[in-house]
N, C-alpha and C positions, 0 to 999 in steps of 0.2 A: 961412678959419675956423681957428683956434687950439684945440688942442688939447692939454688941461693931463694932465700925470701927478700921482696923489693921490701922494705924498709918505709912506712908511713912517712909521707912528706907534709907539714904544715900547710895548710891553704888563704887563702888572701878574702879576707870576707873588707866592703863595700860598706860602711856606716855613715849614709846622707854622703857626706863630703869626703869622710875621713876613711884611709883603709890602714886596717889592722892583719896581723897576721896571726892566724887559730894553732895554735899545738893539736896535734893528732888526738883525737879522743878531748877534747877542750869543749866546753862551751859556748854558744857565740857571747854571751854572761861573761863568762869566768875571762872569755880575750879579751874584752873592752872594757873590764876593771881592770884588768892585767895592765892594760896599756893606758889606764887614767883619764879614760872615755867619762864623760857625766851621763851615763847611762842608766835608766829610768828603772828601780828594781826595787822589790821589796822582802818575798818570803822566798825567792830561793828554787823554789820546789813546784813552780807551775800551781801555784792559787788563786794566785792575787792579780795577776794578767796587767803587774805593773810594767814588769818587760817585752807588751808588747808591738810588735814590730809586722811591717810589713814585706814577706819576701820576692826580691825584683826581680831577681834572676839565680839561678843555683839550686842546687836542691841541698833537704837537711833531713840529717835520722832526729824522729821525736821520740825522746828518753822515755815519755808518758804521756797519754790521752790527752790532748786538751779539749777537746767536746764539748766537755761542762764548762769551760771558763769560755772558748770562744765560741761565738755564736757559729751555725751552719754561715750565716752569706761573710762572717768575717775570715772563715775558713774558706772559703770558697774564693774569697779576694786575696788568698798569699798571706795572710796575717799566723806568724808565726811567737809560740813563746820565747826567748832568746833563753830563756834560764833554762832550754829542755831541748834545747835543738843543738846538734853536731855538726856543720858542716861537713859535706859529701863533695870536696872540690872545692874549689869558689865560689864566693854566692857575692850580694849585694844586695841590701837592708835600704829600708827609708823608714826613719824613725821620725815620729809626732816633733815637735818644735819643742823647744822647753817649756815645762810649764811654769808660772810663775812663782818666785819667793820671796815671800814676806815675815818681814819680822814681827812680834804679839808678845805679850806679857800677860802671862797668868794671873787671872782676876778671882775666880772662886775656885773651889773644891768641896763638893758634896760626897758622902757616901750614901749610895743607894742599896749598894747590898754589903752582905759583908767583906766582899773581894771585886764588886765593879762602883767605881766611882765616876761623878757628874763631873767633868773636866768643861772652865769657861775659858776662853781666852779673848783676850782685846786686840785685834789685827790692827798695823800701823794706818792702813789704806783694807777699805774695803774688797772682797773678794767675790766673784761672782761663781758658782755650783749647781748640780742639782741634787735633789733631793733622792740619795741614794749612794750619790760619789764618797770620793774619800780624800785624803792629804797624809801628806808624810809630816812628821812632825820631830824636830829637833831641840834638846834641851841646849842652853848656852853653858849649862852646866857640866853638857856631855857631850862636847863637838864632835860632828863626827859619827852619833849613831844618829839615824834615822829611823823612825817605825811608822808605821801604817795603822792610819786610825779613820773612820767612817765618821762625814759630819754627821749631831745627834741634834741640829738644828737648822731651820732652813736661812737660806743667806741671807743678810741683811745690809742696810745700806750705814749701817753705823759699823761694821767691820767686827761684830759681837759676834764668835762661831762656840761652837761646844761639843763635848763627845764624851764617851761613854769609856771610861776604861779600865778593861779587870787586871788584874793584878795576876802574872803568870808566876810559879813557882821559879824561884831563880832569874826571875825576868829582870835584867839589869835594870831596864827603860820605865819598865809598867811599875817596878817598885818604887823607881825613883817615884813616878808618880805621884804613888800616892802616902808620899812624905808632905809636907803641908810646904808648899811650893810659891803660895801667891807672893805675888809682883817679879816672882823670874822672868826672864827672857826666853823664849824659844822662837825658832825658823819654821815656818809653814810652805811647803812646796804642794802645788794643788792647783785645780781641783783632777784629778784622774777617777778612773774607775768608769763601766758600762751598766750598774744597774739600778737604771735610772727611771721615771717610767715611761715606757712608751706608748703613743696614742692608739687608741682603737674603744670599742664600745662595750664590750663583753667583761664578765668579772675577771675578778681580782683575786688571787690568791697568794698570801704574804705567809712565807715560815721563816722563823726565827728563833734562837738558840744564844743566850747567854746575852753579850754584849751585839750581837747581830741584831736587835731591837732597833739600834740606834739609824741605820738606813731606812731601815724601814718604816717607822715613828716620820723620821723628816719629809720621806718620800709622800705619805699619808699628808703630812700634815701643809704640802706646797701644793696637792692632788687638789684637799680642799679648798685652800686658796685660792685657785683656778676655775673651781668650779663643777668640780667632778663629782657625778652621779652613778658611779660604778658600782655592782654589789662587789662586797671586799667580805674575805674571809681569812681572819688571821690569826695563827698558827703559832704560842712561842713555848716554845718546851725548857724549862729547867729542873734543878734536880730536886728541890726542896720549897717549902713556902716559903721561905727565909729568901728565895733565892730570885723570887718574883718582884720585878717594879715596875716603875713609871703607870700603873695599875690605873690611879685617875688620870692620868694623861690617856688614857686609851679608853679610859670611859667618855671623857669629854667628846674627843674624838666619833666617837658612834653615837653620843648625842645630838650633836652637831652634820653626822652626814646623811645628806637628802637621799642617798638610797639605803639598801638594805649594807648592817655592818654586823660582820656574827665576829665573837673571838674567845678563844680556845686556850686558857693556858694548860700545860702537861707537865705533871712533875712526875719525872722519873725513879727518884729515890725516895718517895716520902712514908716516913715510915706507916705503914698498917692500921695501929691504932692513933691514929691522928683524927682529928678531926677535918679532912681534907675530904670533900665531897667531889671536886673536881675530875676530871680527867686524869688516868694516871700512864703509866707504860711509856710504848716508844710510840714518836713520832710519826712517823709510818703511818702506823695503827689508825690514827686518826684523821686521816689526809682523807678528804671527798674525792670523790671520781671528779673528773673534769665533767662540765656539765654541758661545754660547747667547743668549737674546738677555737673558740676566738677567746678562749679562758688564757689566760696571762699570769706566772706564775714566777714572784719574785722568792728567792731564797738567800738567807743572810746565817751565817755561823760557821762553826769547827766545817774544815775541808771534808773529815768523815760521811758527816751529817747533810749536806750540802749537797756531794756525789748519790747518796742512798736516795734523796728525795726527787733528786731532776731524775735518777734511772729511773724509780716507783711509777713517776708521773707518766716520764714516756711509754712504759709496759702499757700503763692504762690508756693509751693512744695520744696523747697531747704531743703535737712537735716539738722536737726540741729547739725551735725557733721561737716559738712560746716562752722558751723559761730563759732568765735570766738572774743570771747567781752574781753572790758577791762572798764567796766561799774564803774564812780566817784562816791562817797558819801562823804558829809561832816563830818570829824570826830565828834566827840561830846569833848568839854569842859569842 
């Protein structure tokens, strides 16, 4: 007697208006590029929580934890990765509205370290953000790619934005970069991203890694603007002195805030006999206990780096409704 296996059948996934149909083992991602959806995405890999989606009906397998990228009540309301979820049957999505794009011409280029540079751009019409979000940003030189970059200033009503951008090995986009670029054209689609700050009384705890400065810097610096007297404790770890900046911008910044402001750089690789009196090792290491449980804790850098510090936190009892990350991945080429 012979014995047939049923043969996976496609299923019919529901986007706002439009239904597409999933390949077996497909991603709800990978169908609605497939099918030429303008579908909100960035790394790919469940980081960046640009594709994320809310689900209305159906169930889905998740590739990978998203925990750390979606909040507890944003999980708890159906909000699913798309880049990470397989439909289980049919389902039905409600995806956010489009967000807006604008065209800008690259005004300055700074280097700040030796691999992240000061990116200005001049937007055609001003953009409204908060301080912590982020935009995809398209070269006119390179239609077609898009990448994800954290504003590194807070918005303005003259349409003046800026960001922080390092330079990846092989990074087609980041290289372009930081070729000497001023007066190009690029497309800015934005503002997206959740970590932004939200209200409450209790401290502040900001970590940061490499070019993740750059949300966190803005976020601080619209905090004050408003008026905010929180004790803030911030965290930015790199590998070498060489690799440290915007160093008086964060001094100003604690001179200027009415409460207590402690901050901590960490270099990881710096050599021995240096003259580096600072902090050294991993970041971890360094991290305070929560000191209340209304402590608020934003994180910005590498995905690695990001996951290790929201687990650290929560062992030492802080909810993970507390922490709010904005965790980097390198696009893929």
């Amino acid at each position: 007697m012979f014995a047939f296996l049923r043969r996976a059948q496609p299923s019919q996934a529901q986007v706002n208006q439009q239904s597409i149909q999933v390949a077996p083992g497909e991603s709800l991602l990978q169908a609605a590029l497939r099918h030429g959806l303008d579908f909100p995405h960035g790394c790919r890999v469940g980081a960046c929580a640009s594709c994320k989606c809310q689900l209305r009906a159906g169930q889905v397998r998740e590739l990978t934890d998203s925990s750390y990228v979606l909040s507890a009540a944003e999980r708890a309301a159906g909000y699913i990765l798309a880049c990470q979820s397989v439909p289980q049957g049919d389902i039905r999505v409600s995806l956010a509205e489009p967000v807006r794009q604008v065209a800008g011409q690259i005004t300055g280029q700074r280097a700040l370290t030796r691999d992240i540079m000061h990116l200005q751009v001049q937007l055609a019409e001003p953009l409204d953000y908060r301080g912590g979000q982020y935009a995809e940003l398209c070269l006119d030189s390179l239609p077609g790619v898009w990448r994800c970059y954290s504003f590194a200033s807070p918005a303005s009503p003259d349409g003046q934005v800026s960001f922080f951008i390092r330079r990846l090995v092989n990074g087609r986009f980041s290289t372009r970069l930081h070729d000497d670029l001023r007066g190009t054209g690029l497309s800015l689609r934005g503002p997206r991203g959740e970590c932004y700050l939200r209200a409450g009384h209790g401290p502040l705890l900001l970590v940061a890694a490499g070019s993740g400065l750059a949300p966190l810097l803005t976020l601080l610096q619209e905090a004050l603007a408003d008026g905010c007297q929180r004790p803030v404790r911030l965290l930015f770890g790199a590998r070498r002195q060489d690799d440290l900046y915007a160093l008086e911008q964060i001094a100003q910044l604690a001179r200027q805030w009415p409460g207590t402001f402690s901050f901590t750089p960490v270099l990881s690789q710096e050599p021995c006999d240096s003259n580096w009196r600072g902090a050294r090792g991993s970041l971890l290491a360094q991290l305070p206990q929560p000191t209340s449980s209304d402590t608020q804790a934003y994180l910005c850098g590498p995905v690695g780096l990001v996951e290790d510090v929201s687990q650290h936190l929560q062992r030492q009892g802080l909810a993970a409704a507390q922490i709010h990350s904005d965790p980097f991945s390198p696009a893929s080429d």
